[in-house]
C-alpha positions as CSV (number, residue, x, y, z in Angstrom):
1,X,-47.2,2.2,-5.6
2,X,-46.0,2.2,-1.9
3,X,-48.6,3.5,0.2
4,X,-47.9,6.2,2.8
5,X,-47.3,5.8,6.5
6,X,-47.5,7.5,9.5
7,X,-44.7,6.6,12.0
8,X,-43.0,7.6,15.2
9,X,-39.8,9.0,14.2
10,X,-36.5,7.0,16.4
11,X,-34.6,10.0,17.3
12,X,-32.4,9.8,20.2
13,X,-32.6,12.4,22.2
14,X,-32.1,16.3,22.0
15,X,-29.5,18.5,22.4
16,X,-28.3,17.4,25.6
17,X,-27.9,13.9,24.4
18,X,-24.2,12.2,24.2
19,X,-24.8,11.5,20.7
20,X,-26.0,15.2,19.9
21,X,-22.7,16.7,22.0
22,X,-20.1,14.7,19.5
23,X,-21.7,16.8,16.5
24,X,-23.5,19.5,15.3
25,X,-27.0,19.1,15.9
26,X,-28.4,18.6,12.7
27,X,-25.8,16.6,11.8
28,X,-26.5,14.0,14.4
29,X,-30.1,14.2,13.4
30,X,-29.7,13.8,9.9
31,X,-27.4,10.7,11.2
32,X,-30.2,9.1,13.2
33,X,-33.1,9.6,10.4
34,X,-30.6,8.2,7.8
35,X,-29.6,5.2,9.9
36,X,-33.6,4.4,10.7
37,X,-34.4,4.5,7.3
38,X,-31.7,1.9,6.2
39,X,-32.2,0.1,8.8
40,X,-36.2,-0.5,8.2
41,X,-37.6,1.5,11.1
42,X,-38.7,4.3,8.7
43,X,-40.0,2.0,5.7
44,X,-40.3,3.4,2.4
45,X,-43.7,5.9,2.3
46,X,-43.3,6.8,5.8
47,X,-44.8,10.4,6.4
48,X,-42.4,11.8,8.4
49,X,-43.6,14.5,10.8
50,X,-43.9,18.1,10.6
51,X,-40.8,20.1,11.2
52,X,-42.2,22.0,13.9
53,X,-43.5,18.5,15.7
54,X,-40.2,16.9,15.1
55,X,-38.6,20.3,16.6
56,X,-40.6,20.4,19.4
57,X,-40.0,16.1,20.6
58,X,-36.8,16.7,20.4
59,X,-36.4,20.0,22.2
60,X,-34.3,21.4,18.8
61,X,-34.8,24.5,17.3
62,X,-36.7,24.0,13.5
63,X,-33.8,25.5,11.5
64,X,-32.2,22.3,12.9
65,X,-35.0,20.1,11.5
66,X,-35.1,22.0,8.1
67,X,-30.9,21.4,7.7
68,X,-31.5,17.9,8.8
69,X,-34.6,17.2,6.2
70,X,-32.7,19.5,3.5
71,X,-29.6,17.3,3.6
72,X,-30.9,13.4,3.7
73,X,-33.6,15.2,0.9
74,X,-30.5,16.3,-1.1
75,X,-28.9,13.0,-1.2
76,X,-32.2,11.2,-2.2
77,X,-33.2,9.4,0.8
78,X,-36.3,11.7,1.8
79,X,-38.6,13.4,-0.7
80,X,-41.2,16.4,-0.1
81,X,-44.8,16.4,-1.4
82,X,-45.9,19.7,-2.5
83,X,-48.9,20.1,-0.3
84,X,-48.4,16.6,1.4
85,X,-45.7,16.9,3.7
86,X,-42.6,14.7,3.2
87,X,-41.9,11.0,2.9
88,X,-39.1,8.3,3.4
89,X,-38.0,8.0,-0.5
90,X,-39.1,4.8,-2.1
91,X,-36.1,3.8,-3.9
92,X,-32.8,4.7,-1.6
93,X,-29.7,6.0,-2.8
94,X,-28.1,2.5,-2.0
95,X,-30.7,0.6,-4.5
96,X,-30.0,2.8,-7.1
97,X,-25.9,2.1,-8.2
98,X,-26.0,-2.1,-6.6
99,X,-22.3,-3.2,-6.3
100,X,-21.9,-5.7,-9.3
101,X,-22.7,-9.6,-7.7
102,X,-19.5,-10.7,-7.8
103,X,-18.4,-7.9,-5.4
104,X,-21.5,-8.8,-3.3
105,X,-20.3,-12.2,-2.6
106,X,-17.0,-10.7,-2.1
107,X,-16.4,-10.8,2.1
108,X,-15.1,-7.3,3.3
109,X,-13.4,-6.0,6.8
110,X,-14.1,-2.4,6.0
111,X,-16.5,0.0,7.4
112,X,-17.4,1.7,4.2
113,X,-18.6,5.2,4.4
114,X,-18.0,5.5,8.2
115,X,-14.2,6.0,7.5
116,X,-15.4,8.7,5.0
117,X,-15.6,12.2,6.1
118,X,-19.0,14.3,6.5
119,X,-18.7,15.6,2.9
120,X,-17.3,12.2,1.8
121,X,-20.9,10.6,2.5
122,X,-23.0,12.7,1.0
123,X,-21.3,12.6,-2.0
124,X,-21.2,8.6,-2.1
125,X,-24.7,8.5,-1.5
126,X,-25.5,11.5,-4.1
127,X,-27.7,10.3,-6.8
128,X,-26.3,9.7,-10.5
129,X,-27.6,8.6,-13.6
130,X,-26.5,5.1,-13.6
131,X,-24.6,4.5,-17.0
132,X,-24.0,0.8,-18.1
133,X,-20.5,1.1,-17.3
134,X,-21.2,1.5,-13.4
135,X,-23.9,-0.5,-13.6
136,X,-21.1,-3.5,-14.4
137,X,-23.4,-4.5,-17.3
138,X,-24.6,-3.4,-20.5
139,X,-28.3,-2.6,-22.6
140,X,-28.7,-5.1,-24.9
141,X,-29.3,-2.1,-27.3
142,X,-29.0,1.6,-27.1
143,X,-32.3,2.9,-26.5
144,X,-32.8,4.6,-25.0
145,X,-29.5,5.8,-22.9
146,X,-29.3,9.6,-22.5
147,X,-26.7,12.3,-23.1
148,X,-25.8,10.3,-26.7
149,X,-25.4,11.8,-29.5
150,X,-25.5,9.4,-32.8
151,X,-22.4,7.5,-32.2
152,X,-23.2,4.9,-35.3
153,X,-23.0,7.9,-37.6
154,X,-19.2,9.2,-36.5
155,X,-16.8,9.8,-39.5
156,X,-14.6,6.9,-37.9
157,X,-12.7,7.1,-40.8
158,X,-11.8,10.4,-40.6
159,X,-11.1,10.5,-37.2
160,X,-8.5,7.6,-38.0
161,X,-7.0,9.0,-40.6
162,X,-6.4,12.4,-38.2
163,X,-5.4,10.3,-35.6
164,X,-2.8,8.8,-38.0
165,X,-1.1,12.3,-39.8
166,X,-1.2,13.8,-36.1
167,X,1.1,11.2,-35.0
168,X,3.2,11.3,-38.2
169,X,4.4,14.7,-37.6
170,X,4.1,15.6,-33.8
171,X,4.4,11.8,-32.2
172,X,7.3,12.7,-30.2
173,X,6.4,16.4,-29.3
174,X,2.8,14.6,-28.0
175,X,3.9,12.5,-25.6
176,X,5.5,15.2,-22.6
177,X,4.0,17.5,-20.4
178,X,2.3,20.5,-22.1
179,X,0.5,23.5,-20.6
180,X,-2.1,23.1,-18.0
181,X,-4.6,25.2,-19.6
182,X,-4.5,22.7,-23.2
183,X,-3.0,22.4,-26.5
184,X,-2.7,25.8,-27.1
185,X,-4.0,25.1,-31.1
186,X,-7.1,23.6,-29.6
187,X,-7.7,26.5,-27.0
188,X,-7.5,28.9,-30.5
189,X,-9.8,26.5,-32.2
190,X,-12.7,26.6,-29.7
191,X,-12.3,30.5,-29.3
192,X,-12.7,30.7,-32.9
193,X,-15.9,27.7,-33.0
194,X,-17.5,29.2,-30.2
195,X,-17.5,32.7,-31.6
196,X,-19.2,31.2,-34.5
197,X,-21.4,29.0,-32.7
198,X,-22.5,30.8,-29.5
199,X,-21.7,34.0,-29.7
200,X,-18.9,34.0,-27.5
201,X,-16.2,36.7,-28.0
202,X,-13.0,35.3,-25.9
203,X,-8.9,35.2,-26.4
204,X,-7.4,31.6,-26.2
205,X,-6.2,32.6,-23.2
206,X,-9.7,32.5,-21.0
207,X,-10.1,28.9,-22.5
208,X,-9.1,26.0,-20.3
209,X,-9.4,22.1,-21.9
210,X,-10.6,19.6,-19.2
211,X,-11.3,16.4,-19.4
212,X,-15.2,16.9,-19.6
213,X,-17.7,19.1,-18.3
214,X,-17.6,17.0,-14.8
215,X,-14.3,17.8,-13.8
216,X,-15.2,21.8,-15.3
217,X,-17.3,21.7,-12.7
218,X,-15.8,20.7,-9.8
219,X,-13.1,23.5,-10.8
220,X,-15.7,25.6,-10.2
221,X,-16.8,24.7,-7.2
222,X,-13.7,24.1,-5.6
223,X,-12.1,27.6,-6.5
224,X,-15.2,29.2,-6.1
225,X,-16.9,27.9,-2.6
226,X,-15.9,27.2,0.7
227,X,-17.7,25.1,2.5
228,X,-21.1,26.0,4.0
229,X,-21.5,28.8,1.0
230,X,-25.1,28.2,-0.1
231,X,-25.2,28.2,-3.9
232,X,-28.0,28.4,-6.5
233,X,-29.1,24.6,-8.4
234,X,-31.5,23.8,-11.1
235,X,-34.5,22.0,-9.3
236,X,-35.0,20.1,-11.0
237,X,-31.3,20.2,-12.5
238,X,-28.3,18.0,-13.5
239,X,-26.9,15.3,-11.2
240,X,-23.1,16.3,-12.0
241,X,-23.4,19.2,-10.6
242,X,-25.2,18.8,-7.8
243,X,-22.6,16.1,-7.0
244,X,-19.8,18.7,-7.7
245,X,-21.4,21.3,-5.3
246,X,-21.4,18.4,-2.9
247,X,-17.8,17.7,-3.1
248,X,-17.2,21.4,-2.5
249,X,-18.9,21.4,0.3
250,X,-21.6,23.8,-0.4
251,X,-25.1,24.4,0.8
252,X,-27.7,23.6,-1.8
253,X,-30.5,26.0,-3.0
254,X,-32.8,24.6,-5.1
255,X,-34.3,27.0,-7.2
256,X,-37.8,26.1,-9.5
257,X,-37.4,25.7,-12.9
258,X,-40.6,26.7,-15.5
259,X,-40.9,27.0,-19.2
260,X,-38.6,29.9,-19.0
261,X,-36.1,28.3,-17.1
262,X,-34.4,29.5,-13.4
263,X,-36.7,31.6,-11.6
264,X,-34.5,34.1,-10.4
265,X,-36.6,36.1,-8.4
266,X,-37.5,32.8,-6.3
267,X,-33.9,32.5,-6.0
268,X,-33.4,35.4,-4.7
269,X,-36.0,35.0,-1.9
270,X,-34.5,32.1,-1.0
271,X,-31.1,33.0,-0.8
272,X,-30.1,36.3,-2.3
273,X,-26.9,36.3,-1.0
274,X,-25.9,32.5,-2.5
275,X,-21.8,32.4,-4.4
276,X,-22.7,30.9,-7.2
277,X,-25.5,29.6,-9.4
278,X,-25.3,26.7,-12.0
279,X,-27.8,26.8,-15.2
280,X,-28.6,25.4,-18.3
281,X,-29.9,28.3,-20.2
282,X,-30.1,26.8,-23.7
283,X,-31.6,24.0,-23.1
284,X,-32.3,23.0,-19.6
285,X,-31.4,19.4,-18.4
286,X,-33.6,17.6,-17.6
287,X,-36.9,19.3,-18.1
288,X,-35.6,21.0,-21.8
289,X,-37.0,24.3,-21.7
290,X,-35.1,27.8,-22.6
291,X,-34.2,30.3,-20.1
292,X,-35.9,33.4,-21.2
293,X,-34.1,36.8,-22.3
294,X,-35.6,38.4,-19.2
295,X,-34.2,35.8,-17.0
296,X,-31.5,35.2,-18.6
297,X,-30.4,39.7,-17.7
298,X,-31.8,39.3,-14.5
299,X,-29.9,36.3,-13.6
300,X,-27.0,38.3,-15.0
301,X,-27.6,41.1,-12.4
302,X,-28.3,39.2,-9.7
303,X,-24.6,37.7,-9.9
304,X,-23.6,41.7,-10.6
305,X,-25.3,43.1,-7.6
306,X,-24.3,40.0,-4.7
307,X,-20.8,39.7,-6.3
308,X,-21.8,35.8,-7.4
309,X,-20.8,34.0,-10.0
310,X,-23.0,32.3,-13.0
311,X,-21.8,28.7,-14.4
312,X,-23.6,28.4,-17.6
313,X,-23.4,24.4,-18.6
314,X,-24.2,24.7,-22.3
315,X,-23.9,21.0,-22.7
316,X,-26.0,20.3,-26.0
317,X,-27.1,23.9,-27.3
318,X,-24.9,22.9,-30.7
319,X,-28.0,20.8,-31.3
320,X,-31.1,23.4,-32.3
321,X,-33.8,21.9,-34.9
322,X,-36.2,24.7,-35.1
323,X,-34.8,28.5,-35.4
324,X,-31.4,29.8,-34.9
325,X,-29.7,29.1,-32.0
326,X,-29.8,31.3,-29.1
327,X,-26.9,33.4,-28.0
328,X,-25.4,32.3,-25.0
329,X,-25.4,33.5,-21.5
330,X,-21.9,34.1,-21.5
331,X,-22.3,36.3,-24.5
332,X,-25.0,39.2,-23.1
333,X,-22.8,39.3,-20.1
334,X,-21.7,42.4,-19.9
335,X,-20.4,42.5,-16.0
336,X,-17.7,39.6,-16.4
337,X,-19.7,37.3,-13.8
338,X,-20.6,34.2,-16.3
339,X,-18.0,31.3,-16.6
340,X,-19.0,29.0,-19.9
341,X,-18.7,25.5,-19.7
342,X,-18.3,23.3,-23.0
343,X,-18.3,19.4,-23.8
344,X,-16.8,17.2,-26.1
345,X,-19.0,14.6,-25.5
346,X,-22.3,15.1,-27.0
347,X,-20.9,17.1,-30.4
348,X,-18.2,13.7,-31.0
349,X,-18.6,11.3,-28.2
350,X,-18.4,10.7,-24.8
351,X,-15.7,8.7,-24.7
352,X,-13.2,11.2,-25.8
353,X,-13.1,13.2,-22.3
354,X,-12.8,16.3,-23.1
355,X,-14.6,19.4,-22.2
356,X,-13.9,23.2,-21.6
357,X,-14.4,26.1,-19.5
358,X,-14.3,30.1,-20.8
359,X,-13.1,32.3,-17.9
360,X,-13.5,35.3,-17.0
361,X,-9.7,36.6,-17.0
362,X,-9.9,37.5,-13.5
363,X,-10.6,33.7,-12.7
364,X,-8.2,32.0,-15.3
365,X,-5.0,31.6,-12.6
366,X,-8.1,30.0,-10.1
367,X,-8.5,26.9,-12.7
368,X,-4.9,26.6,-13.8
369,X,-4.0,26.1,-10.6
370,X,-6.9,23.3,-9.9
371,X,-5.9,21.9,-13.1
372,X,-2.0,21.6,-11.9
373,X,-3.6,20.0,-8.2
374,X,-5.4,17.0,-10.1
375,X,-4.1,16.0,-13.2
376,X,-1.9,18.3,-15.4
377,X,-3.1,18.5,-18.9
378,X,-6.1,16.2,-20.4
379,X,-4.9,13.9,-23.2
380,X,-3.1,15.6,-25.6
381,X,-3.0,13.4,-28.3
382,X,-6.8,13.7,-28.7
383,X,-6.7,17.3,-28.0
384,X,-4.5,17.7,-30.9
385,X,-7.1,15.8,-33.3
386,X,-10.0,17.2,-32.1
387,X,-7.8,20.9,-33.1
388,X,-7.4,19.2,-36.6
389,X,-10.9,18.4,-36.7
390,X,-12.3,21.7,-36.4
391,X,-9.1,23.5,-38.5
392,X,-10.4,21.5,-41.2
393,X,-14.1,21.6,-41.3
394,X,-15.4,18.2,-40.0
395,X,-16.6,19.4,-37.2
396,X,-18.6,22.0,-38.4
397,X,-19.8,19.4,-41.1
398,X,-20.4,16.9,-39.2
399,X,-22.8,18.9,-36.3
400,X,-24.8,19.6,-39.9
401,X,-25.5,15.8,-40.4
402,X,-26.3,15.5,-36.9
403,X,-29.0,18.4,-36.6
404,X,-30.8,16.6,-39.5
405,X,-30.3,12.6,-38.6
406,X,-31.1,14.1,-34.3
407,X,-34.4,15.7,-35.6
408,X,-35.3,12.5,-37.9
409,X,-35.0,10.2,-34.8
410,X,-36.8,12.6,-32.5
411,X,-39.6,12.8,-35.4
412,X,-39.5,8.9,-35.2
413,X,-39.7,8.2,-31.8
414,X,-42.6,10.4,-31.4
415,X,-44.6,8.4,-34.2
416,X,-44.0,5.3,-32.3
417,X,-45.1,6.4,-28.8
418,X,-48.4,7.2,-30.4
419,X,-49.7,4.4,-29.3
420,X,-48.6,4.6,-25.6
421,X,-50.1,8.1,-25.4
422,X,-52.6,7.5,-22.5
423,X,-49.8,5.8,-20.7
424,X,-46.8,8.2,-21.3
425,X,-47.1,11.9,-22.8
426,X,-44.2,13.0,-24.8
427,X,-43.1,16.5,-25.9
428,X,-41.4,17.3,-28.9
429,X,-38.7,19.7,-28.5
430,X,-36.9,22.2,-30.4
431,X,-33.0,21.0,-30.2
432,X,-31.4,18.4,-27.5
433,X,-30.9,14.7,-27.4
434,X,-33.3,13.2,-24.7
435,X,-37.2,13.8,-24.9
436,X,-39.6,14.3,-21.5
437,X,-42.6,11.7,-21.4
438,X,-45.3,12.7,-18.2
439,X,-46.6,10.0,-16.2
440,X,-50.1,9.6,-15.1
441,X,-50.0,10.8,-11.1
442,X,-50.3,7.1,-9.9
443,X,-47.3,6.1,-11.8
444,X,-44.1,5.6,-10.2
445,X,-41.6,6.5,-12.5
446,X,-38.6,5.2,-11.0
447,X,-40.8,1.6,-10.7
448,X,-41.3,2.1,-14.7
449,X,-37.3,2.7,-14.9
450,X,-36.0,-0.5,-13.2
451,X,-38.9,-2.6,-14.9
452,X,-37.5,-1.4,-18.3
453,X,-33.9,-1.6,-17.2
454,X,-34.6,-5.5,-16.3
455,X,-35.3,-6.1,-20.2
456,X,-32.1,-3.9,-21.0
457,X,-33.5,-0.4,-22.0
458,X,-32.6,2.6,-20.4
459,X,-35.0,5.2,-19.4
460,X,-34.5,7.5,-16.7
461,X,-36.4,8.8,-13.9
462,X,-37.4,12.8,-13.9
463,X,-38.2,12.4,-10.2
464,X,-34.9,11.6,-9.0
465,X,-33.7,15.3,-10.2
466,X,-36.0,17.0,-7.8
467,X,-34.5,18.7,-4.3
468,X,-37.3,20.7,-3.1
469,X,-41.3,19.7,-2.6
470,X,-43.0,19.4,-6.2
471,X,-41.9,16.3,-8.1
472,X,-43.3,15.3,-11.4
473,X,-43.5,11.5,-12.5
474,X,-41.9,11.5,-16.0
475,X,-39.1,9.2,-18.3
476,X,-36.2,10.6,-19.7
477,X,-36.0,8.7,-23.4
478,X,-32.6,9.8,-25.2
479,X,-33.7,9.4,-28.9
480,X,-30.4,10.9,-30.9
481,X,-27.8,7.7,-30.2
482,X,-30.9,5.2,-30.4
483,X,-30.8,3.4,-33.5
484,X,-34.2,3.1,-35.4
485,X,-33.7,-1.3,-35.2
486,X,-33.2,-0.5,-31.2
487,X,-36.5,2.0,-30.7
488,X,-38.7,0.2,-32.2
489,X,-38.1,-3.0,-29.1
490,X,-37.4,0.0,-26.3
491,X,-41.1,1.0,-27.1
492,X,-42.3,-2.4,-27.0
493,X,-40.6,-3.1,-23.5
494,X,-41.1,0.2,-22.1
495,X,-45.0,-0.4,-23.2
496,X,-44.4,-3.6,-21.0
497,X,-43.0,-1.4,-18.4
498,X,-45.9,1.1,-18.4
499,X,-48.6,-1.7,-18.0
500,X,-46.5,-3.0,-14.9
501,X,-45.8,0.4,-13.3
């Protein structure tokens, strides 16, 4: 563990400073902290001062501190100690996505992020879950990578053989432009699924097909905020949308998260007047738990009463082992203020790239028209299978076999971290894909994450997902797309791991 230091904080100047006149204040002060920190001057650990100190050496008022601290803490390079104070993070932005080696040794003329804009920085330096594919390498297995579902049990043939009659009889009418909201026999199958499924009464014509949740959500932001709105986030919540609230522009509000989910009314102290608010009600990423029935109306008034808006990311709720599922968000909503967004990804597979949104009609023009401005139509070749999919039953077959083989590997993963359980606490869950192990306090758990990613298996840091003070040391393990051959060595490194960290 990196022990904590006091420093004096580099800052140039106040107000009245050159540096301070070319920008806003806070903005030249987040500048100067981040550059000291990557330059070495504020080491990893360092205890930085007191906002009120800081305020008063620099002759700046504290609401310039606090939007200083709140932006270099909101793209990872800071991190607040509940009771503490707050410290230079120990594992930067930088160090977490390393350009591959060959484009290390690679000489460059460019400046890199200074010829970005403001908002083009913090979103290069946002933190994101690192999958092998960015990483430039990958696991030697799949344990235990997040956000899969079990890909080695996909009806391949199936799929092929849809893949193959699709193009028999509609090759030619495939391959043009279609309509920017989907394949309108896909937009009628979802309407009709997520009836079924969630509870969801909508027309075809509130459904939009995207290509993934990710670029769902930047639609959202971008129609919905302009820059400087502060809007509602998960803390701790999901990285894709704190990056997409980023690349809008907004101003983050991170709002706790308990066992029953957002707390609303702490949002509202924060920032009752915020645009918009992004939850996982079903099952919340990362931390897993349910937003309650009381939270889930009083979220639903809040957004009523400040004219906001709700995104609910329902990313895995198709995957319930205990119970029935719950009814979603956007189907108690009875003041029009939830937007639904649906994935692809974790029902079939990632790969495929293609996700959803359910608008409310007021909104539906707003998206078509920030699908026309980036890329027309998703692929409509697989948006055609994946209509023939569900038409004809596989899908809702298949999410059968899933919810039993999901809950066997969750059942097995937690027999073999029996073991570890003084090292790592696990806790079972009722539906989902990816299981939360607690740390012991002196643990590091991004330490534990890169140890274990050295010998090829993924686990992923809870910590990183924090924004405001409290932070919990804990591992993200998914269990559904690990095979049984590939958990039983992920515990045996991560039990490596655990002895190191």
């Amino acid at each position: 563990m990196t022990s904590a230091r006091n420093t004096e904080v580099p800052v140039d100047g106040g107000p009245g400073s050159a540096r301070a006149k070319a920008a806003p204040a806070y903005k030249a002060l987040y500048e100067q902290l981040r550059t000291s920190i990557l330059t070495g001057q504020l080491p990893a650990g360092t205890r930085l001062p007191p906002s009120r100190s800081l305020a008063a050496e620099t002759g700046m008022s504290r609401n310039t501190v606090l939007a200083a601290f709140e932006q270099l803490q909101a793209e990872g390079y800071i991190t607040g100690r509940q009771g503490s104070g707050t410290y230079v993070a120990s594992v930067l932005p930088e160090q977490v996505l390393p350009p591959p080696a060959t484009e290390q040794a690679r000489p460059s003329t460019s400046t890199g992020r200074a010829n970005l804009s403001a908002r083009g920085r913090r979103l290069a330096a946002a933190r994101r879950v690192p999958l092998p594919s960015v990483l430039g390498r990958r696991p030697h297995g799949t344990a235990f990578l997040i956000g899969l579902p079990a890909l080695d049990a996909f009806p391949f043939d199936t799929w092929a053989k849809l893949h193959r009659e699709r193009f028999r009889k509609s090759g030619p009418q495939l391959m043009r432009y279609d309509d920017p909201a989907g394949y309108r026999p896909l937009r009628e199958a979802v309407a009709g699924h997520i009836s079924t499924a969630r509870g969801i009464h909508c027309t075809p014509d509130q459904v939009i097909i995207t290509t993934g949740s990710q670029q769902a959500l930047e639609f959202c932001a971008r129609i919905l905020l302009d820059p400087g709105d502060p809007a509602w986030l998960e803390d701790p919540g999901y990285l894709g949308a704190r990056a997409a609230l980023i690349s809008a522009g907004a101003r983050i509000v991170p709002v706790p998260v308990d066992r029953h989910g957002l707390d609303v009314g702490a949002g509202i102290a924060l920032e009752p007047a915020a645009r918009l608010a992004t939850v996982t009600p079903s099952h919340q990423f990362p931390l897993g738990h349910t937003m309650s029935l009381e939270r889930r109306l009083a979220l639903i008034d809040w957004a009523g009463d400040a004219d906001a808006w709700v995104i609910e990311d329902d990313y895995d709720a198709e995957f319930r082992y205990h119970g029935k599922p719950h009814a979603a968000l956007m189907a108690i909503d009875t003041r029009q203020r939830v937007i639904y967004v649906g994935t692809f990804s974790k029902v079939l597979f990632p790969a495929l790239r293609l996700g959803y949104i359910i608008a409310p009609p007021d909104l539906v023009d707003g998206f078509l028209a920030a699908h026309l401005s980036t890329d027309m139509h998703a692929h409509l070749v697989d948006q055609a299978v994946v209509a023939d999919f569900i038409e004809q039953g596989h899908l809702t077959r298949h999410l059968r076999r899933m919810r039993v083989l999901h809950r066997e590997r969750q059942v097995e993963l937690l027999r073999c971290m029996e073991p570890l359980g003084e090292q790592i606490r696990l806790e079972p869950s009722d539906g989902g894909l990816h299981l939360v192990g607690r740390l012991p306090h002196d643990h590091d758990d991004r330490a534990v994450a890169q140890a274990a990613l050295r010998q090829g298996v993924h686990v992923w840091p809870l910590s990183i997902h924090y924004l405001g003070p409290e932070s919990r040391s804990a591992l993200l393990l998914g269990y559904a797309g690990t095979t049984p051959t590939d958990m039983s060595r992920g515990v045996e490194v991560l039990a490596e791991a655990l002895r190191a960290g």
